[in-house]
N, C-alpha and C positions, 0 to 999 in steps of 0.2 A: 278339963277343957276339951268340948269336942272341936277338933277340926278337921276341916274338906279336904279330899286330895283327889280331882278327878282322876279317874284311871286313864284318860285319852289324852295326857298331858306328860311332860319329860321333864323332871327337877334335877336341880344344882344344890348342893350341900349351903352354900351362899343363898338356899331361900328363896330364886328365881323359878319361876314356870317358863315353859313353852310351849306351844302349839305349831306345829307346821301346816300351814296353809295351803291350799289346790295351788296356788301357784308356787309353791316354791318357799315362799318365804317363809319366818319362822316370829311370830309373836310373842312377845315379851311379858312380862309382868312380876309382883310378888307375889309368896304364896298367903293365902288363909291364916298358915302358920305364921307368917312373917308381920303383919299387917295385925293380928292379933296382940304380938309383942310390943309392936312399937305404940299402940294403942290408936289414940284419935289422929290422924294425917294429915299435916295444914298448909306441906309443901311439898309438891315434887319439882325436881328438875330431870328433866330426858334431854337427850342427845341429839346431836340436829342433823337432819334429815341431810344425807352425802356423807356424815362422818363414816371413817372406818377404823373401824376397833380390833385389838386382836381380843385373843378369849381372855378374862380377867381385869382387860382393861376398865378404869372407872367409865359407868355408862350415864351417872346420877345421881342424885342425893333424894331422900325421902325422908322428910322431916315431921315428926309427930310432939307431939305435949312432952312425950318423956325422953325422946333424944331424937338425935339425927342420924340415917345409915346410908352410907354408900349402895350405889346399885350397880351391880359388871355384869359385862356382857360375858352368858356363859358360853357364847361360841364366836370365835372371830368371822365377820363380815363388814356390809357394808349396811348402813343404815337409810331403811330406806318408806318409813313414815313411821310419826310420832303422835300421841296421843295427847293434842294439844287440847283437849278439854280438859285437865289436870290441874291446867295453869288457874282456872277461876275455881275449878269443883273437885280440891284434893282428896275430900274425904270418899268420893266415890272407890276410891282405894279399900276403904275399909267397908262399904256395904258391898261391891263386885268385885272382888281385887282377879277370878276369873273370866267377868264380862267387860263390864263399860272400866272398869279399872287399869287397864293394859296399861303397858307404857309405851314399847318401841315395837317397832317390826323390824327384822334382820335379814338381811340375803347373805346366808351362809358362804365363806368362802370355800368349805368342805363339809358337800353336806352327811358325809360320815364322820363326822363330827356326833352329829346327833345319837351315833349307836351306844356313844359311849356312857349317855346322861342317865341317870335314877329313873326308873319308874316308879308309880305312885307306892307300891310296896318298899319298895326300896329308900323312897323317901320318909314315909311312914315310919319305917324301922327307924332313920337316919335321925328322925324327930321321937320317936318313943311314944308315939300316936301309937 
């Protein structure tokens, strides 16, 4: 099975991507790898926009044909937009789960938080890609 792991991106052992944004913020999503497992994708649920999470708190559920999986937020902030085309177009998950796939945006409450996340090698390893 090949899978993607952009190099410009910070992974969680939980399967999450990240991006940090010009302004600060830090974009959510699953990975390639994740979205792959769970197969076809017919539900998500995100987090609503003001919530604040610490790091691991439940952020979501993502629910495909062959099961359902929790989504946590891999860094504690404050939530601050969500990717409400999800709600009609879950499967988009599974053709971009890097593009139009996202799920939340986050405003880190430390953003040395982020030094500590996987890079795509590291995630790679983590997965056995």
């Amino acid at each position: 099975m090949s899978t993607q792991i952009p190099s410009d991106l910070k992974y969680v052992a939980s399967h999450e991507w990240l991006r940090v944004e010009a302004d600060g913020s830090v974009t959510v999503g699953i990975t390639d790898h994740a979205q792959s497992l769970l197969g076809d994708v017919v539900f998500v649920e995100v987090p609503g926009v003001g919530d604040v999470l610490a790091e691991d708190d439940q952020a979501g559920v993502v629910e495909s044909v062959k099961s359902a999986s929790d989504v946590y937020a891999p860094i504690a902030g404050e939530i601050v937009a969500v990717n409400e085309t999800l709600a009609d177009t879950p499967d988009t998950v599974n053709s971009d789960p890097y593009g139009a796939g996202w799920f939340f945006r986050i405003k880190p409450a430390n953003a040395a938080d982020l030094d500590r996340l996987m890079d795509a090698a590291a995630y790679g390893q983590e997965i056995g890609a």
